[in-house]
C-alpha positions in Angstrom: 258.9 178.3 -136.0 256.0 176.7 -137.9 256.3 175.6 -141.4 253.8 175.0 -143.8 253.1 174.3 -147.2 249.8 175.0 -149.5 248.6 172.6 -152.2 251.8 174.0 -154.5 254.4 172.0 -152.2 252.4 169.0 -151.7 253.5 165.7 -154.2 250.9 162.7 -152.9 248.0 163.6 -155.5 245.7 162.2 -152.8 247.1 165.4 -150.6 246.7 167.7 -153.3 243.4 166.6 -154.0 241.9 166.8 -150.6 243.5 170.8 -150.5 242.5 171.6 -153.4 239.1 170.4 -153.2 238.2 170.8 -150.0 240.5 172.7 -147.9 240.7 175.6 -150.4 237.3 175.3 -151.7 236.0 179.0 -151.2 232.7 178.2 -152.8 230.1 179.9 -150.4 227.2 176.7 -150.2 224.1 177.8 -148.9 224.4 175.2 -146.5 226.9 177.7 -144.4 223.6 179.9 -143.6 222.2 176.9 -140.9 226.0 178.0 -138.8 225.1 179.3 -135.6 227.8 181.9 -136.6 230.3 182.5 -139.5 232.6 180.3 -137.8 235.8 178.9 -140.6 236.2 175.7 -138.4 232.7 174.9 -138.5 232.9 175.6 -142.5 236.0 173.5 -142.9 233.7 170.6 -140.9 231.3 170.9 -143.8 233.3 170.6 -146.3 235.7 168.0 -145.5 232.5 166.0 -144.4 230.7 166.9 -148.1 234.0 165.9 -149.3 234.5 162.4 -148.4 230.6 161.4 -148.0 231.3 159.0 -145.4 228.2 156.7 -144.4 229.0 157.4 -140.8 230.5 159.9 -138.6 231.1 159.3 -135.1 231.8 162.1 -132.6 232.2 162.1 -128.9 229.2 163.2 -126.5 231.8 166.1 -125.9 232.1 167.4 -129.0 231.7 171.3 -129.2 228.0 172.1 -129.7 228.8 174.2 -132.8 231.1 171.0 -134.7 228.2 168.7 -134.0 226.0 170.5 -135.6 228.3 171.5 -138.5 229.0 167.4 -139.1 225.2 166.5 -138.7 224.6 168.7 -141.4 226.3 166.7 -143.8 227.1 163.1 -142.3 224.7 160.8 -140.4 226.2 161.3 -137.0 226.6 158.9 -133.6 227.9 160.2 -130.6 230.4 157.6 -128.0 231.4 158.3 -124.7 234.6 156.5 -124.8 237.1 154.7 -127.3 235.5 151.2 -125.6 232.2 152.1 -126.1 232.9 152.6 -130.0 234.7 150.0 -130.5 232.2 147.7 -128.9 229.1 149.3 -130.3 230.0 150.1 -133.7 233.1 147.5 -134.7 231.5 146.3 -137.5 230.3 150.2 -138.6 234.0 150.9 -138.1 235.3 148.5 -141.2 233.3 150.9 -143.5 235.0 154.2 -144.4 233.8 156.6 -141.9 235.2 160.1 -140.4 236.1 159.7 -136.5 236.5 162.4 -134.3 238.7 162.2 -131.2 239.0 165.2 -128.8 242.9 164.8 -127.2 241.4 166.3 -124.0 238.8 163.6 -123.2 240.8 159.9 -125.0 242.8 158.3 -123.2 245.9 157.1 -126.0 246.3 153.7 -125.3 242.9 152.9 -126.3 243.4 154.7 -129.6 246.0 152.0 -130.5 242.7 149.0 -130.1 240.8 151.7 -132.6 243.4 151.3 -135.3 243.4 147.6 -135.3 239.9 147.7 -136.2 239.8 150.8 -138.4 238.9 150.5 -142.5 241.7 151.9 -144.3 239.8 154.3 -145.8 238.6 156.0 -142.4 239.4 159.6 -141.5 240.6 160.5 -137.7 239.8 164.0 -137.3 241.4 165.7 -133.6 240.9 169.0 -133.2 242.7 171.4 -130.9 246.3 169.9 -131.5 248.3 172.5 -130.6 245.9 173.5 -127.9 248.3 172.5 -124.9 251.8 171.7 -124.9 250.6 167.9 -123.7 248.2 167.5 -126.8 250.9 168.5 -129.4 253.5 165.4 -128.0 249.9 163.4 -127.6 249.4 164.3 -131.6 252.8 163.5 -132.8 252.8 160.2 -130.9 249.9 159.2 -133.1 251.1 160.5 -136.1 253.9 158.2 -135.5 252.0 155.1 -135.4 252.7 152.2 -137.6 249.4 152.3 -139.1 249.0 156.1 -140.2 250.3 156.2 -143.8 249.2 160.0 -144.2 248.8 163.0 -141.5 248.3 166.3 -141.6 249.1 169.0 -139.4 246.8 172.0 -139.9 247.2 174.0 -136.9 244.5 173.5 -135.0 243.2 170.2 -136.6 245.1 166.5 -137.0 244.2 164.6 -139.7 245.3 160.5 -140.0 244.8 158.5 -142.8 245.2 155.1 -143.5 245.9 154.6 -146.4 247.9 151.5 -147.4 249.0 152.1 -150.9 250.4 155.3 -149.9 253.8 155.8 -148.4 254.0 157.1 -144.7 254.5 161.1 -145.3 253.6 164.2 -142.8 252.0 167.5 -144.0 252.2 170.6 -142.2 249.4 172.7 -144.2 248.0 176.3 -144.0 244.2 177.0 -143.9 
């Protein structure tokens, strides 16, 4: 069975700001009119990226046409083709708060671990699809478990991992 909470269960004020601000936020922007389609994971793209305002977003050359273009409308965006070629392209990039988006079907784990050495503890790690496969889920909760993710969030079909070092290690399982 699946539990979740909403904002009214959630104690880490940096939780309950992120839900109540982004992930609840039913304000209808115009920008939702340039979606291909009326899409809510595309939305929820927009508004966690209008949310944070990270300088850079980086997504994989695999990315689903429809997310790209939902993150390129509000982040400047750079596509990788592997974990390697990030890391050795954009390490200095990487020490600046930025939103990172790893598809679970296409990364191999072990070179996640050399991504969170190098991280800024203010980056995002966005995964979608987490429950897509029985395979992805145990891939998920392997890198929730990580030393160096202080904050994740379950949301069905997206992961979220934060870094955040003056907060306690704590796992959200939130509703959409």
């Amino acid at each position: 069975m699946w539990y979740s909470k909403n904002q009214h269960g959630v104690h880490s004020p940096f939780v309950f700001g992120l839900l109540t601000n982004c992930f609840y936020d039913h304000t209808n922007y115009n920008i939702y009119q340039q979606l291909s389609s009326k899409d809510s994971k595309s939305k929820f793209l927009i508004r966690l990226g209008a949310y944070f305002k990270f300088e850079n977003c980086f997504v994989p050359d695999t990315i689903d046409p429809k997310f790209k273009h939902a993150l390129n409308l509000v982040q400047n965006i750079s596509t990788f083709k592997t974990i390697d070629d990030l890391i050795n392209k954009k390490q200095e990039v990487l020490k600046t708060p930025c939103l990172i988006y790893l598809d679970l079907k296409t990364i191999e784990l072990h070179s996640i671990s050399v991504l969170f050495q190098i991280y800024d503890r203010d980056s995002l790690i966005l995964i979608p699809s987490i429950r897509g496969t029985k395979t992805r889920f145990e891939h998920w909760n392997q890198l929730k478990s990580q030393s160096e993710v202080s904050v994740s969030i379950d949301a069905f079909y997206w992961g979220l991992l934060f870094f955040r070092t003056e907060q306690p290690k704590e796992h959200f399982t939130i509703r959409l």
